[in-house]
C-alpha positions in Angstrom: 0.0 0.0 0.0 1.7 3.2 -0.9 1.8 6.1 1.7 0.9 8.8 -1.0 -2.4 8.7 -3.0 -3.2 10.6 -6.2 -6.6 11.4 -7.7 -6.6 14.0 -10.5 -4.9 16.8 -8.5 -5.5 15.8 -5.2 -2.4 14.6 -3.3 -2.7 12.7 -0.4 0.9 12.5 1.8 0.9 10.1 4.9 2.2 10.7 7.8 4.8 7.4 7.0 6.0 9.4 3.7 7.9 12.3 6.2 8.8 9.1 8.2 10.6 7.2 6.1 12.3 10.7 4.6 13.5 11.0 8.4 15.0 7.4 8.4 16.6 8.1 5.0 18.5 11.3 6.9 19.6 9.7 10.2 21.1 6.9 7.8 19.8 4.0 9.8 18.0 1.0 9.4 13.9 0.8 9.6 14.7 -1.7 12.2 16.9 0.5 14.2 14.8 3.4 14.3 11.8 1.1 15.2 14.2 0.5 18.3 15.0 4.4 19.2 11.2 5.2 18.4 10.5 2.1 21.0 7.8 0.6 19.1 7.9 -2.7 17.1 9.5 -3.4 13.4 5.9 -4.2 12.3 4.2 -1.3 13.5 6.5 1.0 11.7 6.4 -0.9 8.4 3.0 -0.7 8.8 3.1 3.3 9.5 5.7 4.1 6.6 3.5 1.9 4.1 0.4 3.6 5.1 -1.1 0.9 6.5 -1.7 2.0 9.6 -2.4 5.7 10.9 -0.4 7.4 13.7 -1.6 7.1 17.3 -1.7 9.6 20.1 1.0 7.3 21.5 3.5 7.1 18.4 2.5 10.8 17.7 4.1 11.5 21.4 6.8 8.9 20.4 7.9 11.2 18.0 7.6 14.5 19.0 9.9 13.5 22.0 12.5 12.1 19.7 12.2 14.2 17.1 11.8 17.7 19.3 8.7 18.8 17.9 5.1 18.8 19.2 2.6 16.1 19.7 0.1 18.3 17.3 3.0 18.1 14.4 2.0 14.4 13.8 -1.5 14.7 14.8 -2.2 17.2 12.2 0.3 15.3 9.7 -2.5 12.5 10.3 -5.8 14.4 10.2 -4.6 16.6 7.0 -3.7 13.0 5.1 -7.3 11.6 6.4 -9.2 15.2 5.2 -7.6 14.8 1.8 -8.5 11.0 1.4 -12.1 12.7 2.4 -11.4 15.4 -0.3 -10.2 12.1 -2.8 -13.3 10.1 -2.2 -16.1 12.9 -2.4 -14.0 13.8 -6.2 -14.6 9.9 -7.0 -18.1 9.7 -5.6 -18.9 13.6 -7.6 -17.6 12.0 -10.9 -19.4 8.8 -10.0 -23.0 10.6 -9.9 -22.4 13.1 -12.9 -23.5 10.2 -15.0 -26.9 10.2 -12.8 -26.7 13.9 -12.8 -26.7 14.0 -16.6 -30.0 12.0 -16.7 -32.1 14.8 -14.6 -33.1 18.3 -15.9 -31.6 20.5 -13.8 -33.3 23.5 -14.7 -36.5 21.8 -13.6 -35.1 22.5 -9.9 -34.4 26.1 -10.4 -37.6 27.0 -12.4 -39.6 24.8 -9.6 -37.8 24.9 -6.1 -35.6 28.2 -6.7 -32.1 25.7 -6.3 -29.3 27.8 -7.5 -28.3 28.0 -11.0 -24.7 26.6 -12.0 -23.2 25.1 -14.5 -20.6 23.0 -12.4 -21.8 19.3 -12.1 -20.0 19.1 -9.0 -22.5 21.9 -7.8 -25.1 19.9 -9.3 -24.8 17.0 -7.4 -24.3 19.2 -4.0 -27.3 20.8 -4.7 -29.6 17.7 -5.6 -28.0 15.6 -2.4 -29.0 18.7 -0.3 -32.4 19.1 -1.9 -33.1 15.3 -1.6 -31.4 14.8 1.4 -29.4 11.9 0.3 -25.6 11.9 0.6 -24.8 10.2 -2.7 -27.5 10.2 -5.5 -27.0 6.9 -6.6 -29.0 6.4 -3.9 -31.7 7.1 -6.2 -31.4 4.0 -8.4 -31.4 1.7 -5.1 -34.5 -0.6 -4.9 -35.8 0.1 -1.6 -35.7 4.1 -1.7 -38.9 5.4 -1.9 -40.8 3.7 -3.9 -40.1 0.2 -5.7 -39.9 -0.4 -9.5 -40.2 -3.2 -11.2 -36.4 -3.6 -12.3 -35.0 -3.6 -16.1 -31.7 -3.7 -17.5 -33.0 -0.7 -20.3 -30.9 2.4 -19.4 -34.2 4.4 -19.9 -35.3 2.4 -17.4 -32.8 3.5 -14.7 -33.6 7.3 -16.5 -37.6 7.1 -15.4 -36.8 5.9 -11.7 -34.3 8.8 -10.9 -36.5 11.4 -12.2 -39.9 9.5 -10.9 -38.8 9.4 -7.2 -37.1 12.4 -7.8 -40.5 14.6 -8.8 -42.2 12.3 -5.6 -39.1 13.7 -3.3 -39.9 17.0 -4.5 -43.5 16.6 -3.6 -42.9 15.4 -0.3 -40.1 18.1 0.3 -43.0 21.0 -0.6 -45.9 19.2 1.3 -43.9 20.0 4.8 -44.7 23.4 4.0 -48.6 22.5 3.9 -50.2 22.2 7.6 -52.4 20.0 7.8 -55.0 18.3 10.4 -55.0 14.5 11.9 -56.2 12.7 8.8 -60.1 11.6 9.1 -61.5 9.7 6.3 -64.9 9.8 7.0 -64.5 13.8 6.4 -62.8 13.3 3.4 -65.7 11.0 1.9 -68.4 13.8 3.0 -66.3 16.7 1.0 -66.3 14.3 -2.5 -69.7 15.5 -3.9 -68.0 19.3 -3.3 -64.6 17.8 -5.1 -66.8 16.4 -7.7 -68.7 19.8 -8.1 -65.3 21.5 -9.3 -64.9 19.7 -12.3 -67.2 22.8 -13.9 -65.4 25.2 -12.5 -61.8 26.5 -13.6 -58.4 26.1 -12.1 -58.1 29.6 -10.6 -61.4 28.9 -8.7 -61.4 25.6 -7.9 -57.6 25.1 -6.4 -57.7 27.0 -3.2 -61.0 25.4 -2.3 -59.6 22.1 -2.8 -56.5 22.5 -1.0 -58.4 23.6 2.5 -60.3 20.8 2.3 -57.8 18.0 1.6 -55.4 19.9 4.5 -59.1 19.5 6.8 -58.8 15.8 5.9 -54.9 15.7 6.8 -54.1 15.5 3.1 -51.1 17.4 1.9 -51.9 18.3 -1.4 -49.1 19.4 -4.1 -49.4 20.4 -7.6 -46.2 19.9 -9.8 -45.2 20.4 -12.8 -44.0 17.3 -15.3 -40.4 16.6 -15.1 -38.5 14.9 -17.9 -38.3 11.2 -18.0 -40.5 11.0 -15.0 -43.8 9.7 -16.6 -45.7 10.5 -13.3 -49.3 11.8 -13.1 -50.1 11.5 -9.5 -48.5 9.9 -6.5 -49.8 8.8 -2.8 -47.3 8.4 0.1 -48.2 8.0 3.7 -45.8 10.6 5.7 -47.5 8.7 9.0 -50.7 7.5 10.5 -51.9 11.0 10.6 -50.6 12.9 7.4 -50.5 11.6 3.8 -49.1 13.5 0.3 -51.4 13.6 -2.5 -49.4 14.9 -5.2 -50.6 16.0 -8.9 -48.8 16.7 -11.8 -50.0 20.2 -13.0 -49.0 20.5 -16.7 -50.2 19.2 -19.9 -53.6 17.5 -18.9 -56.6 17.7 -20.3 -59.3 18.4 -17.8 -60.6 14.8 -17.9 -57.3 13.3 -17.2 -56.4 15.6 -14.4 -59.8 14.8 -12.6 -59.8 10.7 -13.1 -56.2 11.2 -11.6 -57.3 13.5 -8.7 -60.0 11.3 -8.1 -58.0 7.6 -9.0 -55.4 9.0 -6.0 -58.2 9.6 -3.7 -59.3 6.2 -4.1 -55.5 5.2 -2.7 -55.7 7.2 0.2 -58.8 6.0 1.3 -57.4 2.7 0.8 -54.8 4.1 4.0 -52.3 1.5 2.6 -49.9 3.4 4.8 -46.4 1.4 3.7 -46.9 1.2 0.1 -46.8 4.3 -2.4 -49.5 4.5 -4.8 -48.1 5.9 -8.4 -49.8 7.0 -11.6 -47.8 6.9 -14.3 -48.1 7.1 -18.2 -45.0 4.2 -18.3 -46.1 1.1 -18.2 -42.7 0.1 -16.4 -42.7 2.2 -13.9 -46.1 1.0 -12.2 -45.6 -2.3 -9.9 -48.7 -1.8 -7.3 -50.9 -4.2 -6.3 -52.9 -4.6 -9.5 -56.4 -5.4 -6.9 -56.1 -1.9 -5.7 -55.3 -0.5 -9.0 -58.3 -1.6 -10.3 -60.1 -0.1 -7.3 -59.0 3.3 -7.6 -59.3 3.1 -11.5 -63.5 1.8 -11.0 -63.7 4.5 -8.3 -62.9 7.1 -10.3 -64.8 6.2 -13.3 -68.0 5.6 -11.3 -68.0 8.6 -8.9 -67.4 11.0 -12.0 -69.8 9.6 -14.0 -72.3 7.0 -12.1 -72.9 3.5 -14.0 -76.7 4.3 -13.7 -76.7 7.6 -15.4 -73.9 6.4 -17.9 -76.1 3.7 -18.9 -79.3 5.4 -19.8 -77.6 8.1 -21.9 -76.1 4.9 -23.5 -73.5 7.2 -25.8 -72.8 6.2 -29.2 -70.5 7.5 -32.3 -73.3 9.2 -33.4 -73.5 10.9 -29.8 -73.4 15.1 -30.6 -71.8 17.5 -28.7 -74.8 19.0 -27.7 -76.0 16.1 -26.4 -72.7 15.3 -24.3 -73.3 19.1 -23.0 -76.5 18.6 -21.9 -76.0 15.1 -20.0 -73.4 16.7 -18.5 -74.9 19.5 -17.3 -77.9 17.2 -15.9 -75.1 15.3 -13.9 -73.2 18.6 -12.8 -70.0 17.6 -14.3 -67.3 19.3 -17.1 -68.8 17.6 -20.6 -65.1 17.0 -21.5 -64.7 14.1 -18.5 -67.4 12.6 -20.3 -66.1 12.7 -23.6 -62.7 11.7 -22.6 -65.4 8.7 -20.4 -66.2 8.0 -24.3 -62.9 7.9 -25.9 -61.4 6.0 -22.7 -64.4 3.1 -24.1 -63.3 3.4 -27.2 -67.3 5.0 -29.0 -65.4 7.7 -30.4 -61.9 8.5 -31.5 -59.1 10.6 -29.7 -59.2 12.9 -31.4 -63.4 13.3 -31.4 -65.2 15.8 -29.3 -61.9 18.1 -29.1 -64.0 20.9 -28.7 -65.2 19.9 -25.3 -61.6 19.2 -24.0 -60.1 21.5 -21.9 -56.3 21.5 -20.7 -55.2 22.7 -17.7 -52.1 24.5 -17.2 -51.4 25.5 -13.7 -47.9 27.5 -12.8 -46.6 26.8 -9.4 -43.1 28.2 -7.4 -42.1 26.5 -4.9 -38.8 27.3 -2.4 -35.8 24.8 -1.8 
């Protein structure tokens, strides 16, 4: 084991290299000066070699043969163990730029106000910090936050750093949201008020909403979609008493965002409080319990739009707008959700019915 260590232009010197330059001077053997020092052939090997560091009692060894202080050595010793510090965090940096490279950056300072730079090294810093991991290859481990089903496809690994990171950020802005001891039964009485929203536009809507889930100990969070993340919605028990219900804010059409809104409602009141519930438009990226799944996917399509009701208009491709507007308005709900209820069952294309689509873009800010 060599006593000096290199890594780009980090130097590392131990305490043995100065030792064995002493040894050289006095002209004596390693043997001989392991004698004067009174410690054992072995243990100075050991120390010149760098294979062992210097104790308090070889530090005071020296100092009284070599007339110096006691701190000389120590400090020989702590600078050589700062700079192996200094040696591994460089690796570990260089390590996670490749991770660093696979999350948009700018997301964070647009979003959560992190500092802009264009130093990976400050990068990483300033993700760790924000995540509060200390290495962010922590992100690709399978038991960190939420579990993935596992693939060898590197855009694979790419959608579950940027999934958990969008549900980190969600759970890093919900601790800014107070909120009361969750109560189910409260948050089953406000859904015909939820449900009357759907009419009414973002701007109105939002505030209302997020009183009532913080009533029902719901932390509610709005974000917008980050790259390579593929998530819609996410659930995650904080504890008993506090859950995060977060939404992603841009690019959905009015139908979409209230099946999700309503889909992750369904997965709280399931109070599955170890597992984390996540919509996502990747099929790879969802490994939930498929039972529950289904639960919060019939939830949401039959409290929007009851099977009784859906039924006796009995919609077909020759269905008019007008007449989409009208059931809708009898059932006090947005007439897109039940033209997106009609291309979801396939009676008219994607495309049809565009004009009573409406997408919802929602700006947010958050702080870091």
């Amino acid at each position: 084991m060599s006593n000096v260590k290199k890594y780009k232009d980090i130097v590392a010197f131990h305490p043995g290299y100065y030792i064995a330059d002493i040894i050289e001077d006095m002209e004596v053997s390693q043997a001989e000066f392991a004698k004067r020092m009174g410690t054992t052939a072995k243990t100075l090997s050991k120390l010149i070699n760098g294979q062992a560091n210097i104790s308090n009692d070889l530090a005071k060894k020296l100092s009284v043969m070599m007339g110096t202080s006691v701190e000389v050595w120590q400090n020989l010793q702590n600078t050589y163990d700062r700079k192996l510090i200094e040696m591994q965090q460089a690796k570990d940096y260089d390590e996670q730029t490749k991770i660093v490279k696979e999350i948009d950056y700018r997301y964070f300072v647009d979003v959560v106000d992190l500092p802009i730079t264009r130093n990976v090294n400050d990068k990483v810093a300033n993700l760790c910090r924000f995540f509060r991991v200390s290495d962010l290859r922590i992100m690709l481990q399978p038991d960190f936050l939420v579990n993935f089903r596992t693939s060898t496809s590197c855009n694979n690994e790419k959608n579950i750093i940027n999934s958990r990171a969008w549900i980190q950020t969600a759970i890093n802005i919900s601790k800014n949201i107070n909120t009361s001891p969750y109560d189910a039964q409260k948050l089953k009485r406000y859904l015909p008020e939820l449900r009357s929203m759907t009419v009414q536009k973002p701007e109105e809507f939002l505030p209302r909403m997020k009183e009532i889930f913080a009533d029902c100990g719901v932390a509610f969070v709005l974000l917008p979609h980050l790259k390579n993340a593929g998530v819609n919605g996410a659930v995650k028990w904080i504890n008993d008493e506090r859950v995060v219900l977060a939404m992603n804010n841009r690019g959905l059409d009015a139908d979409k965002f209230w099946f999700s809104l309503f889909h992750e409602i369904k997965h709280v009141l399931q109070q599955k409080i170890k597992t984390v519930f996540i919509s996502s438009t990747m099929e790879e990226m969802i490994d939930i319990n498929n039972k529950l799944e289904k639960e919060a996917d019939e939830f949401a399509t039959d409290y929007l739009i009851a099977p009784a009701d859906y039924k006796k208009f009995s919609p077909s491709k020759y269905t008019s707008d007008n007449e989409i507007v009208e059931f809708a308005k009898k059932i006090g709900i947005h007439p897109g959700i039940v033209a997106g209820r009609m291309q979801h069952d396939g009676i008219i294309p994607q495309n049809g019915c565009s004009k009573l689509k409406e997408k919802y873009i929602i700006e947010t800010k958050y702080t870091a």
